[in-house]
C-alpha positions as CSV (number, residue, x, y, z in Angstrom):
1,X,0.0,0.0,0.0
2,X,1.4,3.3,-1.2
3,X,0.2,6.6,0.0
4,X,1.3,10.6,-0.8
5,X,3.2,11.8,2.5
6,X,0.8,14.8,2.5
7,X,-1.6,12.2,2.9
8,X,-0.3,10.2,5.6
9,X,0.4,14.0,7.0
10,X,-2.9,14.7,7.1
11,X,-5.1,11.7,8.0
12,X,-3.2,11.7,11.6
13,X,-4.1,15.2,11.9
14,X,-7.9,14.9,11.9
15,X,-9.1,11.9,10.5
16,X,-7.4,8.4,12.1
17,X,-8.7,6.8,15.1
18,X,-7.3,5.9,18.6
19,X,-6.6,2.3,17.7
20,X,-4.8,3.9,14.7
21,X,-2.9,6.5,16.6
22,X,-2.2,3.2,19.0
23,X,-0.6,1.3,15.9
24,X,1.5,4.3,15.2
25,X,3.4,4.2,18.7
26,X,5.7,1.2,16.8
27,X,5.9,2.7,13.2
28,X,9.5,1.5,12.5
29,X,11.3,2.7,9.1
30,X,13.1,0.2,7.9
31,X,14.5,1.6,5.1
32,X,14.6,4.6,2.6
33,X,16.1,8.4,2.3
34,X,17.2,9.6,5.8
35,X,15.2,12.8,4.7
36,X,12.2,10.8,4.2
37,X,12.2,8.4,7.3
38,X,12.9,12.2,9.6
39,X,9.7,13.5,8.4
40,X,7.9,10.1,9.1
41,X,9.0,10.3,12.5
42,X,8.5,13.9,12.7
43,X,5.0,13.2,11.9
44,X,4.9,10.5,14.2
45,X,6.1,12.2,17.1
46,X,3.6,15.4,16.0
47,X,0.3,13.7,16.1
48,X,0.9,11.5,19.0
49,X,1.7,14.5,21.2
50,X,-1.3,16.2,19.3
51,X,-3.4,12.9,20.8
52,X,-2.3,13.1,24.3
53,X,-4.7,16.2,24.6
54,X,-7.8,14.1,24.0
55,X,-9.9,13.3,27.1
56,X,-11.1,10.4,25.4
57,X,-8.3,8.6,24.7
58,X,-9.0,6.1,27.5
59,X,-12.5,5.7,26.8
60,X,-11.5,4.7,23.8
61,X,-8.6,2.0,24.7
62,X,-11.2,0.3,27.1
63,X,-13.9,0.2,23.9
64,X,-11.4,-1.7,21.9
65,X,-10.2,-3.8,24.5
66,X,-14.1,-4.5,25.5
67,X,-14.7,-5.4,21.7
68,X,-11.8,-7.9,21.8
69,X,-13.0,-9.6,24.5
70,X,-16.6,-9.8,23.8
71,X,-15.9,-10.8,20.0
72,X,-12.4,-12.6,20.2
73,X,-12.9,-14.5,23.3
74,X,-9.9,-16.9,24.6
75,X,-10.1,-20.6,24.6
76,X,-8.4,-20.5,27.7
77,X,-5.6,-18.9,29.9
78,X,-3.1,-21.1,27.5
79,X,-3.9,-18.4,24.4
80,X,-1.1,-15.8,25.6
81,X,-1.9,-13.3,23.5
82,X,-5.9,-13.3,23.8
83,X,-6.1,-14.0,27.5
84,X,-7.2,-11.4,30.0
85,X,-4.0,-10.3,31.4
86,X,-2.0,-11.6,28.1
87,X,0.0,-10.2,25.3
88,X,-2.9,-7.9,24.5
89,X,-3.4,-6.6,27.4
90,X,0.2,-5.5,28.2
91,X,0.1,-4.1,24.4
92,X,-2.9,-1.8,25.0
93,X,-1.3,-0.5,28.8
94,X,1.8,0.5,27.5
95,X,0.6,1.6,24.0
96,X,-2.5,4.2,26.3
97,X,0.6,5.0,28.3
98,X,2.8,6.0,25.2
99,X,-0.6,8.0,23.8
100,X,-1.3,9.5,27.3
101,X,2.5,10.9,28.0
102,X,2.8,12.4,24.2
103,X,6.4,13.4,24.0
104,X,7.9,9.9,24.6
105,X,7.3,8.9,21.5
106,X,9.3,11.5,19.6
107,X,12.3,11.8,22.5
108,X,13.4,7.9,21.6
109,X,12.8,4.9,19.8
110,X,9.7,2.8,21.7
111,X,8.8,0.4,19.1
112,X,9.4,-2.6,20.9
113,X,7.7,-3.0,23.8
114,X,10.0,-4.1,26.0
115,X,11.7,-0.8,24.8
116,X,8.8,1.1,25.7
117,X,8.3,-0.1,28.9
118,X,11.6,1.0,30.3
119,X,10.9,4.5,28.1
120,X,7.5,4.9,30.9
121,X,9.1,3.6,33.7
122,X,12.1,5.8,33.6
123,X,9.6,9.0,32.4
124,X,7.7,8.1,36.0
125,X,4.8,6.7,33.9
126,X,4.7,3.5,35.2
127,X,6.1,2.4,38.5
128,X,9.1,0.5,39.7
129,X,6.3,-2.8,40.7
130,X,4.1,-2.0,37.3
131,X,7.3,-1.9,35.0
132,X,8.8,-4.8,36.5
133,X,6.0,-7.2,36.4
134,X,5.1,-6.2,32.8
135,X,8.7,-6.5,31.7
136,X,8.8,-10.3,33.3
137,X,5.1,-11.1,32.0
138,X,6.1,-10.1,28.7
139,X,9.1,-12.2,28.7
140,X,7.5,-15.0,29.8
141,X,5.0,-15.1,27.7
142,X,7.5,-14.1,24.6
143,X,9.5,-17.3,25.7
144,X,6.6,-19.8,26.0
145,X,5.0,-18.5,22.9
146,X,8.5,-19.3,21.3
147,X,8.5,-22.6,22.8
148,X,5.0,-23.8,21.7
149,X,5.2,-22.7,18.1
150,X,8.3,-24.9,18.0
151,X,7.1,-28.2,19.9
152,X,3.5,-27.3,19.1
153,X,2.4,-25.1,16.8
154,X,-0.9,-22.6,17.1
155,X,-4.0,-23.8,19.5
156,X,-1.7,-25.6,22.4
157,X,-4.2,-27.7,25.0
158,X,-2.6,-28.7,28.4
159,X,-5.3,-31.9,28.5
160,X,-4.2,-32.7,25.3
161,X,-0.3,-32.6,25.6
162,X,1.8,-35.5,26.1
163,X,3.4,-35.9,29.5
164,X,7.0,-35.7,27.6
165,X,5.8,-32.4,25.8
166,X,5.2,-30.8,29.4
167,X,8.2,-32.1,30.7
168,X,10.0,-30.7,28.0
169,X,8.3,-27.0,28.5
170,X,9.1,-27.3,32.0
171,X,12.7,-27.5,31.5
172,X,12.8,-25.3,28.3
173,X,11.5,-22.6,31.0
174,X,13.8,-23.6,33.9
175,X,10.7,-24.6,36.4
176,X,10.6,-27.6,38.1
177,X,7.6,-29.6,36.2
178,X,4.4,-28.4,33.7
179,X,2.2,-27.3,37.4
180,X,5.1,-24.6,38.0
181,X,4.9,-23.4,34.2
182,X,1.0,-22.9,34.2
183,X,1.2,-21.4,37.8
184,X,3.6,-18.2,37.0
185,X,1.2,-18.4,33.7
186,X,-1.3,-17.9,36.0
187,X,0.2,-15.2,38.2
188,X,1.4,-13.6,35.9
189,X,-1.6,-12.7,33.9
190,X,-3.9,-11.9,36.8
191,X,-1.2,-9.3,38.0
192,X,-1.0,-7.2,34.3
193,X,-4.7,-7.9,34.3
194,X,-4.8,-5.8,37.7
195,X,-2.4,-3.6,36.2
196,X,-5.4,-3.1,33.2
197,X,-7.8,-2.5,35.7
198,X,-6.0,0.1,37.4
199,X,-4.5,2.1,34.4
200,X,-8.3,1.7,32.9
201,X,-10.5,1.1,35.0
202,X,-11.3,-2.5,33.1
């Protein structure tokens, strides 16, 4: 997809939407004239500082999240990304933080979102707990996701797995058997889903 730069200029000046302005916290240039990719990030940095102002920014992070849940519903805690208190979740807190402070986005690179998370905690917009236990959720999460896509593809099911594939997980993620791994599973998503709760009031 190809579009004019006035274009792209323009549409984030009075036409995208939050979940588009939430995309735009990890535009990444890859490639291109170094004239080119400083505008993009100019513009970048620009509109999301222009977004911060809006009052209904978090109104409108909880409607999307609300929408997810009600029309993408999890099979279980085992879908990482999907789960309440998964990859999602720590995707919308950090990328309503990154909308909510403005300037962050434009003073570094915050892309990634472990990145990004270290960007809000050392800007004071998360805390020393809330930085810490999304920063060890997302890794875990990152590394089990890793793990199942090589022993097991998409759609892994605990009652289904073999007793050597759980084995195996356990020692992939240095735990002492599969009732350890799904344990910090479990902790850690009902702690970023408290985080949600607090930062959104979901």
């Amino acid at each position: 997809m190809a579009v004019k730069f006035s274009s792209f200029e323009q549409y984030y000046e009075g036409d995208a939407w939050t979940w588009e302005f939430m995309a735009l916290t990890r535009l990444r240039p890859v490639a291109g004239d170094p004239d080119l990719i400083s505008r993009i990030r100019d513009v970048r940095g620009r509109a999301i500082a222009a977004k911060a102002a809006d009052d209904g920014v978090t109104a409108d992070v909880v409607d999307m999240r609300e929408r997810l849940l009600r029309e993408r519903p999890a099979s279980s805690h085992w879908d990482l990304k999907l789960w309440n208190g998964g990859l999602i979740d720590i995707e919308f807190i950090v990328q309503h933080e990154l909308l909510k402070a403005g300037d962050l986005v434009s003073s570094g690179e915050t892309q990634a979102t472990r990145v990004a998370i270290d960007a809000l905690l050392e800007a004071g917009r998360l805390t020393e707990q809330e930085g810490r236990t999304l920063g060890n959720a997302l890794d875990l999460y990152l590394d089990l996701q890793q793990a199942l896509r090589i022993a097991a593809g998409d759609g892994f099911s605990p009652d289904d797995a073999s007793p050597g594939l759980k084995a195996w997980l356990a020692r992939v993620m240095k735990l002492p058997d599969f009732a350890a791994v799904d344990a910090a599973l479990v902790e850690a998503q009902t702690e970023v889903a408290g985080i949600r709760a607090a930062r959104l009031g979901l």
